[in-house]
N, CA, C and O of each residue as an XYZ file, in Angstrom:
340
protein
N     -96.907     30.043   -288.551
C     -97.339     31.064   -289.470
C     -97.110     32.431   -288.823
O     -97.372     32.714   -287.654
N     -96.597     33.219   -289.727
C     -96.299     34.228   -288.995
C     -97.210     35.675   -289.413
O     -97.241     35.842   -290.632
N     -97.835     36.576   -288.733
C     -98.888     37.601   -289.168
C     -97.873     38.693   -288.639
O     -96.826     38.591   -288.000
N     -98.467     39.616   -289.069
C     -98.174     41.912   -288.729
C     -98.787     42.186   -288.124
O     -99.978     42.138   -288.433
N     -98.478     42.548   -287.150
C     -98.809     43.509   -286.033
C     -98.393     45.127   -285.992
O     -97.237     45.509   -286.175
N     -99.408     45.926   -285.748
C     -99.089     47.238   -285.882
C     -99.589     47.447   -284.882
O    -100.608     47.040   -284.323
N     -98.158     48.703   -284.455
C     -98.413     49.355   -282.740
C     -98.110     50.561   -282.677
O     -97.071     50.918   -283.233
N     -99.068     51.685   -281.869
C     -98.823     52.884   -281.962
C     -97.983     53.320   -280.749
O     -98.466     53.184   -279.625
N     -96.752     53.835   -280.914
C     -95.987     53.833   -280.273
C     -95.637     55.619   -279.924
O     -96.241     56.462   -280.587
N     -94.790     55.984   -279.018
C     -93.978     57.184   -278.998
C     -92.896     57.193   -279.873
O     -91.943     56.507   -279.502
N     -92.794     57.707   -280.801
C     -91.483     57.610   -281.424
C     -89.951     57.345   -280.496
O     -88.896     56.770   -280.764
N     -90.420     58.014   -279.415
C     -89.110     57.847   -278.724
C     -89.219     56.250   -278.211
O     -88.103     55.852   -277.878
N     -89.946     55.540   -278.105
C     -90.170     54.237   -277.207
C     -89.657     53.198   -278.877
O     -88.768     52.357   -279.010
N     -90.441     53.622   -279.672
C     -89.815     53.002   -280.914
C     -88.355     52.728   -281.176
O     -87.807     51.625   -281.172
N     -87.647     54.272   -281.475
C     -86.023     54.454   -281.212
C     -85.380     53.304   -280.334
O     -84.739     52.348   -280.772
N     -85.744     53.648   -278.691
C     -85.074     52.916   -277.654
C     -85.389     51.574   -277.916
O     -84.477     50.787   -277.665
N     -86.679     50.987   -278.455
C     -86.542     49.341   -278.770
C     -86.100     49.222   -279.862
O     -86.007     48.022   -280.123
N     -85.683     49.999   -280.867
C     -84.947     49.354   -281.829
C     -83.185     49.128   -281.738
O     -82.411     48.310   -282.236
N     -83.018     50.420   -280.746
C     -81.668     50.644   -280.008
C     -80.889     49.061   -279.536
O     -79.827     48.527   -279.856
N     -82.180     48.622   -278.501
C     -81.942     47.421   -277.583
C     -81.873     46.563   -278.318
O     -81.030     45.732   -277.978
N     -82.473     46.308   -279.377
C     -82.793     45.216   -280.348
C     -81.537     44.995   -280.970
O     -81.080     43.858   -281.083
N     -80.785     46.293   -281.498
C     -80.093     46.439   -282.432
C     -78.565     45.391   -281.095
O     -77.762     44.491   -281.337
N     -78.850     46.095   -279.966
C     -77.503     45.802   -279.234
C     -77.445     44.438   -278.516
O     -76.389     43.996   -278.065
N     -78.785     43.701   -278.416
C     -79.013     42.062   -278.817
C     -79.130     41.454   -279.513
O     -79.671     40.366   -279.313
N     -78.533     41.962   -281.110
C     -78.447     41.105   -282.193
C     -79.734     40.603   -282.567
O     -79.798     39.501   -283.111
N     -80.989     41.413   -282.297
C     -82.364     40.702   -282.917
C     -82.861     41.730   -283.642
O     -82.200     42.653   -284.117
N     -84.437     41.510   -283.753
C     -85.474     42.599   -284.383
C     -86.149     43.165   -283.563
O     -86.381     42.410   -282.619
N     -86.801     44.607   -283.398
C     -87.643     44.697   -282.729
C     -88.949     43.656   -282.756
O     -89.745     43.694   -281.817
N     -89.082     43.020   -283.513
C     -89.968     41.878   -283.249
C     -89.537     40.514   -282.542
O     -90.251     39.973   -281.697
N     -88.477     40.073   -282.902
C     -87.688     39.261   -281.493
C     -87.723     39.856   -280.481
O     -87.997     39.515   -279.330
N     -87.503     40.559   -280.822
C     -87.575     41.340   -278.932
C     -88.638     41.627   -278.114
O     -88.601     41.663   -276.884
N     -89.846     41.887   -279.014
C     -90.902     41.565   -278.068
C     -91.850     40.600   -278.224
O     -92.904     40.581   -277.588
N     -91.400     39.491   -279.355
C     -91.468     37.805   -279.179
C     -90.913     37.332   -277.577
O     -91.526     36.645   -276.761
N     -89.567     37.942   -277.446
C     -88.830     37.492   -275.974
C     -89.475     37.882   -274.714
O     -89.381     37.499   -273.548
N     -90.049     38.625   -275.236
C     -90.467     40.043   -273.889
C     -91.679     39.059   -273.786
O     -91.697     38.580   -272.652
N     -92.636     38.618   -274.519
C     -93.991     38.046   -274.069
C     -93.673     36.809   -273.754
O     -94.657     36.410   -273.133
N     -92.649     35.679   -273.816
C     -92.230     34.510   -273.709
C     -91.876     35.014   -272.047
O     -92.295     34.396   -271.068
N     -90.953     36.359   -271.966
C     -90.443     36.179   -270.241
C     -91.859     36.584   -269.195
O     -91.750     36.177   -268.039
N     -92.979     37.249   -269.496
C     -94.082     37.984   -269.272
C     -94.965     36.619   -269.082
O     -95.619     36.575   -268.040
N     -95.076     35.312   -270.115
C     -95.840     34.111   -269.875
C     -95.609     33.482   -268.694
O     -96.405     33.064   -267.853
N     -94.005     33.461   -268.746
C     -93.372     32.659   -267.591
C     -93.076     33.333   -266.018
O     -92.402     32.904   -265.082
N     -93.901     34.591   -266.177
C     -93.635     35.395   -265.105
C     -92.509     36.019   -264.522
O     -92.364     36.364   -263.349
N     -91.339     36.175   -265.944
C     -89.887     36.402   -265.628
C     -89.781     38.222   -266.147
O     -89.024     38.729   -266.975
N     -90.754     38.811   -265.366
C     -90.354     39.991   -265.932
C     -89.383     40.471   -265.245
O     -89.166     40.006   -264.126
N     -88.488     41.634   -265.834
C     -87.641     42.132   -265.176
C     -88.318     42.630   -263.874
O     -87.382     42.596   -263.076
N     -89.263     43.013   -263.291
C     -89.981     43.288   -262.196
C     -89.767     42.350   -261.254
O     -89.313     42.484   -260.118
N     -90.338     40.859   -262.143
C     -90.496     40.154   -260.901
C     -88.958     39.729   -260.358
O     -88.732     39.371   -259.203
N     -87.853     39.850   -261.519
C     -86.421     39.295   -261.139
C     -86.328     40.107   -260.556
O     -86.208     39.585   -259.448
N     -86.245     41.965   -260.290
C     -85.910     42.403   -259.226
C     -86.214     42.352   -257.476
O     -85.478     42.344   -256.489
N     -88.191     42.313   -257.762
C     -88.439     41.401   -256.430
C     -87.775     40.560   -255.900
O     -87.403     40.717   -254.737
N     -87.418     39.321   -256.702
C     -86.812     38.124   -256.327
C     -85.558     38.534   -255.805
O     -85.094     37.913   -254.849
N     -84.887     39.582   -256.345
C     -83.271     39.400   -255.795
C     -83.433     40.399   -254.199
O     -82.629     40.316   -253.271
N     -84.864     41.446   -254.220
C     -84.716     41.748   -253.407
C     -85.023     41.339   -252.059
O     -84.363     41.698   -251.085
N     -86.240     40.427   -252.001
C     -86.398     39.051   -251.142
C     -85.032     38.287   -251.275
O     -84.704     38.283   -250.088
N     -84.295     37.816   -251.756
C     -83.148     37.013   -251.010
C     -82.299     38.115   -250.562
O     -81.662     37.694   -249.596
N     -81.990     39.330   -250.812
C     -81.342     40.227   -250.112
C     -81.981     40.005   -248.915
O     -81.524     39.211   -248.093
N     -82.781     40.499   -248.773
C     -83.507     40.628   -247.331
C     -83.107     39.256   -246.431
O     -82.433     39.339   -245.404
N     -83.604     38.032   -246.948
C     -82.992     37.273   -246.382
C     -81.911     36.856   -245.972
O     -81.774     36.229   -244.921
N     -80.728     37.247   -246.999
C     -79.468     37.502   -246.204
C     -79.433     37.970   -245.405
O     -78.938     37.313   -244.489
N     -80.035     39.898   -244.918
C     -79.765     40.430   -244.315
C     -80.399     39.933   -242.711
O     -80.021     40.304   -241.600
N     -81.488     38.965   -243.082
C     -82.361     38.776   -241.662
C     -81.147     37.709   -240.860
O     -80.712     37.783   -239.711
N     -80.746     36.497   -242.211
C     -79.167     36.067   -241.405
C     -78.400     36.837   -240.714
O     -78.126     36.625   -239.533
N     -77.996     37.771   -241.362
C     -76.462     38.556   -241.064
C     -77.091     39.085   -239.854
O     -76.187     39.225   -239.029
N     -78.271     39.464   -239.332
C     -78.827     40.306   -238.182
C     -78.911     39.151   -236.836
O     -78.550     39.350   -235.677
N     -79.361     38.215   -237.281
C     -78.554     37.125   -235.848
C     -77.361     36.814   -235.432
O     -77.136     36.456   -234.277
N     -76.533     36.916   -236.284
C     -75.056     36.957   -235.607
C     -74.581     38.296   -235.271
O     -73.471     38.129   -234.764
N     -74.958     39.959   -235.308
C     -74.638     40.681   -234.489
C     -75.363     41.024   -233.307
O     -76.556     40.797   -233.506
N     -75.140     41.502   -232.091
C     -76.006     41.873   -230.685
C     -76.095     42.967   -231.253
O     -75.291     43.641   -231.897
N     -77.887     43.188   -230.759
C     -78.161     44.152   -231.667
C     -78.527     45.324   -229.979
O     -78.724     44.714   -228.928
N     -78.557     46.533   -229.967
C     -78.473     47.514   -229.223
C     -79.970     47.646   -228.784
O     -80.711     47.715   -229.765
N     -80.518     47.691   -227.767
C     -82.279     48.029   -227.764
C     -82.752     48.753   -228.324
O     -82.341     49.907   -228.201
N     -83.650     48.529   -229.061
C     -84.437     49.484   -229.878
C     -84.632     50.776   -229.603
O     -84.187     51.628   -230.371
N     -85.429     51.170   -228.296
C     -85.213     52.594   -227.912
C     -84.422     52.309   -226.543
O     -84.036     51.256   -226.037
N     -84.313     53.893   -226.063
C     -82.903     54.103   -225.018
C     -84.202     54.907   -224.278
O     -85.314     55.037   -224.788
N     -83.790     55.405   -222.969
C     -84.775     56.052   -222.140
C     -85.294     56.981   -222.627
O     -86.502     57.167   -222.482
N     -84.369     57.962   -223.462
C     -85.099     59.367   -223.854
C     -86.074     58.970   -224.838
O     -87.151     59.557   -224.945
N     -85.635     57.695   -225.784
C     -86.528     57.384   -226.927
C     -87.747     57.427   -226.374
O     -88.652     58.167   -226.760
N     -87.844     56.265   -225.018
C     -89.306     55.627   -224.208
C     -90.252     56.997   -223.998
O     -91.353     57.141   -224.529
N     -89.491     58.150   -222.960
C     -89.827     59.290   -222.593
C     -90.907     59.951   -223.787
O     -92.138     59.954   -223.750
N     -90.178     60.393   -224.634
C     -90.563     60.630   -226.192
C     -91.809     59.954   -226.580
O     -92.902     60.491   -226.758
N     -91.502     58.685   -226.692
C     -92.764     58.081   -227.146
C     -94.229     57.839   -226.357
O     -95.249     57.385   -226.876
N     -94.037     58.310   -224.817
C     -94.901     58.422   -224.001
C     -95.670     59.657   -223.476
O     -96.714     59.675   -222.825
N     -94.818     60.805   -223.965
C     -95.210     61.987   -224.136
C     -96.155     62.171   -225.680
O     -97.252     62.728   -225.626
N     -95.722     61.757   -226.733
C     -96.049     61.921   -228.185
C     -97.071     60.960   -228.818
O     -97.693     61.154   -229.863
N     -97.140     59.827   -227.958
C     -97.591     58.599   -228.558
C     -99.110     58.248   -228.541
O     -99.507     57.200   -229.052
C-alpha cells in the first residue's frame, strides 16, 4: 500500500533531487525509496567512502613494507625535538 509523504524542503535541494532522479530514470520518490533501502543496509555513500578509504590505507600499509624506509628523524630533527619538546 502505498501513502504521501510531504517534506519541507529548500527549493534548491528539491531541484537537485529531482535533477538526480530525472538522470536515474526514477522519481524523486524512488529515489529516496533507494536512499532509505541503502541507509537500512548501512550502504551510505559515507560509509562506501570509509570503506574504500580503509582498503586504501591498507594497500598503502602493504606498499610501505616493501620500501626501506629512511629514519624518522635525522640529528637536527632529535636536537629540535629536545630543545622544543
Amino acid at each position: 500500500m502505498k501513502s504521501k509523504l510531504t517534506l519541507s524542503l529548500p527549493e534548491r535541494t528539491i531541484a537537485e533531487a529531482k535533477q538526480i532522479a530525472k538522470n536515474r530514470h526514477t522519481t524523486v520518490s524512488g529515489l529516496f525509496a533507494e536512499s532509505l533501502t541503502l541507509w537500512k543496509t548501512n550502504r551510505t555513500p559515507q560509509f562506501e567512502a570509509d570503506a574504500y578509504r580503509q582498503n586504501a590505507q591498507a594497500s598503502m600499509d602493504d606498499l610501505l613494507g616493501v620500501f626501506s624506509a629512511k629514519p624518522p628523524f635525522d640529528e637536527r630533527s632529535f636536537r629540535i625535538r629536545e630543545k622544543h619538546g
